[in-house]
C-alpha positions as CSV (number, residue, x, y, z in Angstrom):
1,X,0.0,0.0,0.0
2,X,2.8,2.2,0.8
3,X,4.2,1.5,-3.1
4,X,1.3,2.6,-4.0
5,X,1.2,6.0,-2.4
6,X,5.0,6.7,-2.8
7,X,4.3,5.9,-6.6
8,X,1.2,8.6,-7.0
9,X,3.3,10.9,-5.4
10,X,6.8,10.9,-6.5
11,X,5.8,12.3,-10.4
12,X,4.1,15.1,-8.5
13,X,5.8,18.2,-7.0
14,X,3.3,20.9,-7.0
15,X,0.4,22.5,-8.8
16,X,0.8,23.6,-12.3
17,X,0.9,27.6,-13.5
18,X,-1.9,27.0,-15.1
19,X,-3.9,25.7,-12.2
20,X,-2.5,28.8,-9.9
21,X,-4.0,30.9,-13.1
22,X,-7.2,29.7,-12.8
23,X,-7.5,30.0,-8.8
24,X,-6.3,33.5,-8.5
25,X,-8.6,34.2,-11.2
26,X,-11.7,32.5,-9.3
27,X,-10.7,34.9,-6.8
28,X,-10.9,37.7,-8.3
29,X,-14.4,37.2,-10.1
30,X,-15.3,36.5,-6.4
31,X,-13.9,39.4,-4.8
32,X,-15.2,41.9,-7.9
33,X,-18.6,40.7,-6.6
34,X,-18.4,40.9,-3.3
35,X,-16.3,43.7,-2.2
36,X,-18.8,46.4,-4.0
37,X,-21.7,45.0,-2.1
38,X,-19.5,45.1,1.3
39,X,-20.0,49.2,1.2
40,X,-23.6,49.4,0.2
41,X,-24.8,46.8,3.5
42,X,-23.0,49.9,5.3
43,X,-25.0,52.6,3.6
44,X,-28.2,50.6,3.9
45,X,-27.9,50.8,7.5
46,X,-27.0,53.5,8.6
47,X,-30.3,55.2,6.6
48,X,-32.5,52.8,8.0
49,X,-31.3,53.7,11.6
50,X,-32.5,57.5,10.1
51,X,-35.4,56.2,9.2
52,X,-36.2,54.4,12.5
53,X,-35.4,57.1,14.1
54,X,-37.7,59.6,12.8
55,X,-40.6,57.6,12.8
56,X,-39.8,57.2,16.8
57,X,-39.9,61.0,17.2
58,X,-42.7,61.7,15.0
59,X,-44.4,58.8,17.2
60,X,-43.1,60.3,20.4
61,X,-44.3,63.7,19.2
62,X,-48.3,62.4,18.7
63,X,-48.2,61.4,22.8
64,X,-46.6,64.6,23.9
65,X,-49.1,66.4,22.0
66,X,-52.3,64.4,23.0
67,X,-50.2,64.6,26.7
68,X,-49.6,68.1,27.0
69,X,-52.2,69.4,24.8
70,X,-49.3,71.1,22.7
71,X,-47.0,70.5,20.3
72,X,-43.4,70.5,21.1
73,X,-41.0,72.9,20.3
74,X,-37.7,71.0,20.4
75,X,-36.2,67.9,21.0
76,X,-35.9,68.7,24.9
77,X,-39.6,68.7,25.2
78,X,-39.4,65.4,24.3
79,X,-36.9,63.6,27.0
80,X,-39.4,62.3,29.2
81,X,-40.1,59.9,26.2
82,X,-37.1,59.0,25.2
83,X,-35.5,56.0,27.2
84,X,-31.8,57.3,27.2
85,X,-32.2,61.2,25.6
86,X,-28.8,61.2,24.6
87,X,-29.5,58.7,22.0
88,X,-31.2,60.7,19.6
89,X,-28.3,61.4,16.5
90,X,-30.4,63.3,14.4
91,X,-31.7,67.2,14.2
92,X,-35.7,67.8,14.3
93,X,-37.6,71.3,13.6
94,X,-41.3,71.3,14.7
95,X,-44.0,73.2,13.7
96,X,-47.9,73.6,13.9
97,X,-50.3,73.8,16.3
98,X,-52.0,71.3,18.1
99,X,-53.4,69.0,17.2
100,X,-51.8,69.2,13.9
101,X,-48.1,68.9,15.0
102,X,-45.8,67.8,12.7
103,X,-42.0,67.1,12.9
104,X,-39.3,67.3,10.3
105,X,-35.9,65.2,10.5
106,X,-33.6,68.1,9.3
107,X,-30.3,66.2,9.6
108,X,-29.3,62.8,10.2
109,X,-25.5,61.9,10.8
């Protein structure tokens, strides 16, 4: 059995140029698919989180009005709502009177 192994084995000494050729490119037809998709997973979420976000407020902004019978005037108003305060990343204006408030996301980081 051990012939037989040694024998396989003794013509062989490596992989071929050829076959390196073909790996490397596999490699790079893998990585020219992936790598661009890599940055837009990043994008994605970090406008979702906006998103989120702003539909929380607006939310938040419905109970303080129907709370306080008035409609907020900044985000400070707001903190009793808010778990953690300091959480909130993005900038708000709000406008209207009650109870037609409404809140616009102005910036979002």
């Amino acid at each position: 059995m051990r012939r037989l192994i040694k024998g396989l084995r003794k013509g062989e000494k490596g992989f071929t140029l050829i076959e390196l050729l073909v790996v490397i490119a596999i490699l790079g037809i893998i990585a020219a698919i992936v790598v661009p998709n890599f940055g837009s997973f990043f994008g994605r979420g970090q406008t979702e989180a906006c998103e989120i976000e702003n539909r929380m407020v607006s939310t938040i902004t419905i109970a303080y009005a129907s709370d306080a019978g008035a409609c907020p005037t900044a985000i400070g108003d707001l903190d009793a709502y808010f778990e953690d305060p300091t959480a909130v990343q993005g900038t708000y204006t709000f406008a209207g009177t009650y109870p037609a408030c409404t809140v616009t996301q102005t910036a979002c980081p």
